[in-house]
C-alpha positions in Angstrom: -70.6 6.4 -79.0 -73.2 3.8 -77.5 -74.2 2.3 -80.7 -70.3 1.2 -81.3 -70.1 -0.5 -78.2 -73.3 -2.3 -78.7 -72.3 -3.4 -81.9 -69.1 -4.4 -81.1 -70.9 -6.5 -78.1 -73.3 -8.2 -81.0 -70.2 -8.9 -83.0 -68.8 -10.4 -79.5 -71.5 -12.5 -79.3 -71.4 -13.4 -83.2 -67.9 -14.7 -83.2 -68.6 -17.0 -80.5 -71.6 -18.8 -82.0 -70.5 -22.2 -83.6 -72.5 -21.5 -86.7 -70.2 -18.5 -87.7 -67.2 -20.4 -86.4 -65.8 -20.4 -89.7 -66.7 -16.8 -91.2 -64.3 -13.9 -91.6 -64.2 -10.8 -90.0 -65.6 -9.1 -92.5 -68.6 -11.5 -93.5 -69.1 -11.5 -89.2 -69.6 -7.6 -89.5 -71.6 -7.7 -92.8 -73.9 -10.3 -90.6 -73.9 -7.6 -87.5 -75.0 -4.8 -90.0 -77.9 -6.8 -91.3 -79.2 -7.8 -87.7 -80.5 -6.6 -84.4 -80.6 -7.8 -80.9 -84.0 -8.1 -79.9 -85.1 -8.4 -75.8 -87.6 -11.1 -75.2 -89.0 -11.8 -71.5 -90.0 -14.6 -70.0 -92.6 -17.0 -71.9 -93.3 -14.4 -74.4 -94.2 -16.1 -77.9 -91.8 -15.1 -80.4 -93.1 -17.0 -83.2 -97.2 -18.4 -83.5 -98.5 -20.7 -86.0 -99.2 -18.9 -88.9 -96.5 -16.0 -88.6 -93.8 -15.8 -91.6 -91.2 -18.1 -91.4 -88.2 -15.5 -92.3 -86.8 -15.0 -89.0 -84.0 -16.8 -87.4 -83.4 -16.3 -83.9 -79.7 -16.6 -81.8 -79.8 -16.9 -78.3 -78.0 -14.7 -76.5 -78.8 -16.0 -73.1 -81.6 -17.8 -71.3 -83.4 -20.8 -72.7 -85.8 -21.5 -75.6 -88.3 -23.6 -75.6 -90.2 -24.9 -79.1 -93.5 -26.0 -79.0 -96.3 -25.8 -80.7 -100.1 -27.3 -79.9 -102.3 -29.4 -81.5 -106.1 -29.5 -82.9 -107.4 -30.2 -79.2 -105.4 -27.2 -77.8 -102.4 -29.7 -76.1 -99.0 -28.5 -76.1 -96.5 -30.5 -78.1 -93.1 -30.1 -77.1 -90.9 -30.3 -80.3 -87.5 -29.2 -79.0 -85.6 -26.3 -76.9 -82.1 -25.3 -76.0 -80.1 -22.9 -74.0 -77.8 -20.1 -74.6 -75.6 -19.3 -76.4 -74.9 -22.5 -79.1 -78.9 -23.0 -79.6 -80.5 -20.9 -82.6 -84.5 -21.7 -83.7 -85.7 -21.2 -87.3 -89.2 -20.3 -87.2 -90.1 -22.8 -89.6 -89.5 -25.8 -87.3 -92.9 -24.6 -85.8 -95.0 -24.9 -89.4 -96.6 -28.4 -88.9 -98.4 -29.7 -85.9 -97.9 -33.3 -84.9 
């Protein structure tokens, strides 16, 4: 009985994302099966230079902030956003300014 109501609360969230706007409800549970809601706390790296670039991630709530760092150890700030319209592609982090 939990797991329906969390996946009904992913699908929840799903529906309301701009990118899957324009899906049907079908394709929006096809895209909840194939995905899980993943926890992240505060300043925790979710992606490093170097990691696969397969992932993409949806933000439920809080804000993300892309960066990355370069030769000399200095953080470049590349971009960020806040819940619940922004989604970062691991791959926007590949190259180092």
């Amino acid at each position: 009985m939990v797991e329906q109501g969390v996946a009904l609360n992913k699908l929840w969230y799903l529906k309301h994302i701009n990118l899957f706007s324009a899906l049907t409800m079908p394709e929006l549970q096809e895209i909840d099966r194939i995905t899980r809601m993943q926890e992240v706390k505060k300043r925790q790296p979710i992606y490093l230079p170097g990691d696969p670039s397969t992932t993409v991630y949806l933000l439920k709530k809080g804000r993300v902030k892309i960066a990355n760092s370069n030769a000399s150890g200095k953080e470049l700030r590349r971009d960020g956003g806040s819940a619940p319209s922004c989604a970062a592609r691991r791959s926007l982090l590949h190259s180092a300014d």
